[in-house]
C-alpha positions as CSV (number, residue, x, y, z in Angstrom):
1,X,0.0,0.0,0.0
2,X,2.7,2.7,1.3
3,X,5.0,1.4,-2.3
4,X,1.5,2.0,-4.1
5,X,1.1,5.6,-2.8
6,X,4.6,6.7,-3.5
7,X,4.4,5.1,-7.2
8,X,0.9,7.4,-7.7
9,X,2.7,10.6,-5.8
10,X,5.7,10.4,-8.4
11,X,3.8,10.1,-10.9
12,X,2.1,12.9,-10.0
13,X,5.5,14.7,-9.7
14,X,6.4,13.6,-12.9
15,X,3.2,14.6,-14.8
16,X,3.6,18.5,-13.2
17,X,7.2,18.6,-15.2
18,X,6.7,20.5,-19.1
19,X,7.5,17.9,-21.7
20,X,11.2,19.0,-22.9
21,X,12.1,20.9,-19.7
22,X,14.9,18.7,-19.1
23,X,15.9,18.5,-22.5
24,X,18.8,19.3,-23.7
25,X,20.0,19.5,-27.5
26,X,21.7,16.9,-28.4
27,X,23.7,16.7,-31.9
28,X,21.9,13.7,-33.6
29,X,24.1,13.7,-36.8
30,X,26.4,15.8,-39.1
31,X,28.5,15.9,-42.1
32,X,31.2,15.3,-42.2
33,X,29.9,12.5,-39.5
34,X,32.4,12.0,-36.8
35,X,35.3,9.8,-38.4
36,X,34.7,10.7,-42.0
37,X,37.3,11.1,-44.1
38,X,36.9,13.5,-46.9
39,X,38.7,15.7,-48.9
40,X,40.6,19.1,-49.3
41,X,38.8,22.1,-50.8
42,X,35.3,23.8,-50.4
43,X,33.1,21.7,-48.5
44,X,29.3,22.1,-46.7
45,X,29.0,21.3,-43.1
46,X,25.4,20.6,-41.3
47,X,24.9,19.8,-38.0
48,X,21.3,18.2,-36.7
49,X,20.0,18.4,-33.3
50,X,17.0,16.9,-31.2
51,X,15.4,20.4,-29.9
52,X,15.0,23.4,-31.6
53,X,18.2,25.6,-31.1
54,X,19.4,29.8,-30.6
55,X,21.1,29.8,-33.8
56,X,22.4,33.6,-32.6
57,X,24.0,32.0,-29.8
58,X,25.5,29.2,-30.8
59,X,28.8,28.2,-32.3
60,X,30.9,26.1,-34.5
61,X,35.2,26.2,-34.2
62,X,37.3,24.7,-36.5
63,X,40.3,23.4,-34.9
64,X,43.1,22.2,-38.0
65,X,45.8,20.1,-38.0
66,X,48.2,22.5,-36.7
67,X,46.0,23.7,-33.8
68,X,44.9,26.8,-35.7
69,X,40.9,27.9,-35.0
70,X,38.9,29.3,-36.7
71,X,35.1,30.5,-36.0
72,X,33.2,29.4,-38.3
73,X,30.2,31.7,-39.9
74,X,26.8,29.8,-39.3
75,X,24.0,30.5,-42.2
76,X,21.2,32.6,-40.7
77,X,18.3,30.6,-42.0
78,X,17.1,27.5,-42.2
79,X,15.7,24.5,-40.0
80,X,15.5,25.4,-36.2
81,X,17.5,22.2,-35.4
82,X,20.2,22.7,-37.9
83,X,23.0,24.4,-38.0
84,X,25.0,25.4,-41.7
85,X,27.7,26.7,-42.4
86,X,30.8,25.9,-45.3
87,X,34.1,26.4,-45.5
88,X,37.7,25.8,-47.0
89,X,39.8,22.9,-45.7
90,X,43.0,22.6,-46.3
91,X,46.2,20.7,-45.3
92,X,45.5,16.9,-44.9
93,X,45.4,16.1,-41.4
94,X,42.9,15.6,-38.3
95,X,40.7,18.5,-38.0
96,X,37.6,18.7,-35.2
97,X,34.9,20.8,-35.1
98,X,33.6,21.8,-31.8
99,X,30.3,22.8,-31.6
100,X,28.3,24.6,-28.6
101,X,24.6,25.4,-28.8
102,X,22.4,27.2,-26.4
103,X,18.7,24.9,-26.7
104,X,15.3,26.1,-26.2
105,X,15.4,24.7,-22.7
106,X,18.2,27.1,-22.1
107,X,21.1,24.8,-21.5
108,X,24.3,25.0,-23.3
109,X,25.7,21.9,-24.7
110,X,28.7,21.2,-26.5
111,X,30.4,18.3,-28.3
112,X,33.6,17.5,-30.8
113,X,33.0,16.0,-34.1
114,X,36.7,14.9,-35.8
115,X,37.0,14.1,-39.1
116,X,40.1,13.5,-41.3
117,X,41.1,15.4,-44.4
118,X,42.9,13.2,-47.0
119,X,44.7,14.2,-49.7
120,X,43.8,10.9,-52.0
């Protein structure tokens, strides 16, 4: 009886919470994916997310293979869980983009995604 009175009382708890208060965004693919290998030259980056995203307050770095950054510009427009933007790669190498997004929720999250450039 006191087991089935706290199951009904978190419930309860549970039911009070919005849907998606606790969520935060959470990068559910890109391209380059994570351990792609791809090649030098112009290329188009997208990163997809789980929640809707500040795309004014978020940010993608390009870190190259000799440590260099570079911030790079995101597009405007476009889906509310995506993030765009393109850029130049160069010398072949491991290269990571580090992303951090602010969500809807209001929680900032952030997360690597290496790739490879290869010059064959």
């Amino acid at each position: 009886m006191i087991l089935r009175r706290m199951a009904i009382a978190a419930w309860f708890c549970l039911a009070l919470v919005p849907p998606g208060a606790e969520a935060h965004a959470i990068l559910m693919s890109s391209l380059p994916a994570a351990g792609a290998s791809v090649k030098p030259g112009p290329i188009d980056m997208s990163f997809r997310y789980n929640s809707r995203i500040d795309r004014d307050r978020s940010r993608l770095t390009l870190t190259r293979p000799d440590h260099s950054q570079a911030v790079l510009k995101i597009t405007p427009t476009g889906s509310p869980d995506l993030l765009e933007t393109s850029t130049d790669l160069g010398a072949p190498g491991p290269y990571v983009v580090r992303w951090q997004v602010l969500a809807v929720d209001g929680h900032i999250t952030r997360g690597d995604v290496p790739f490879t450039v290869t010059d064959h």
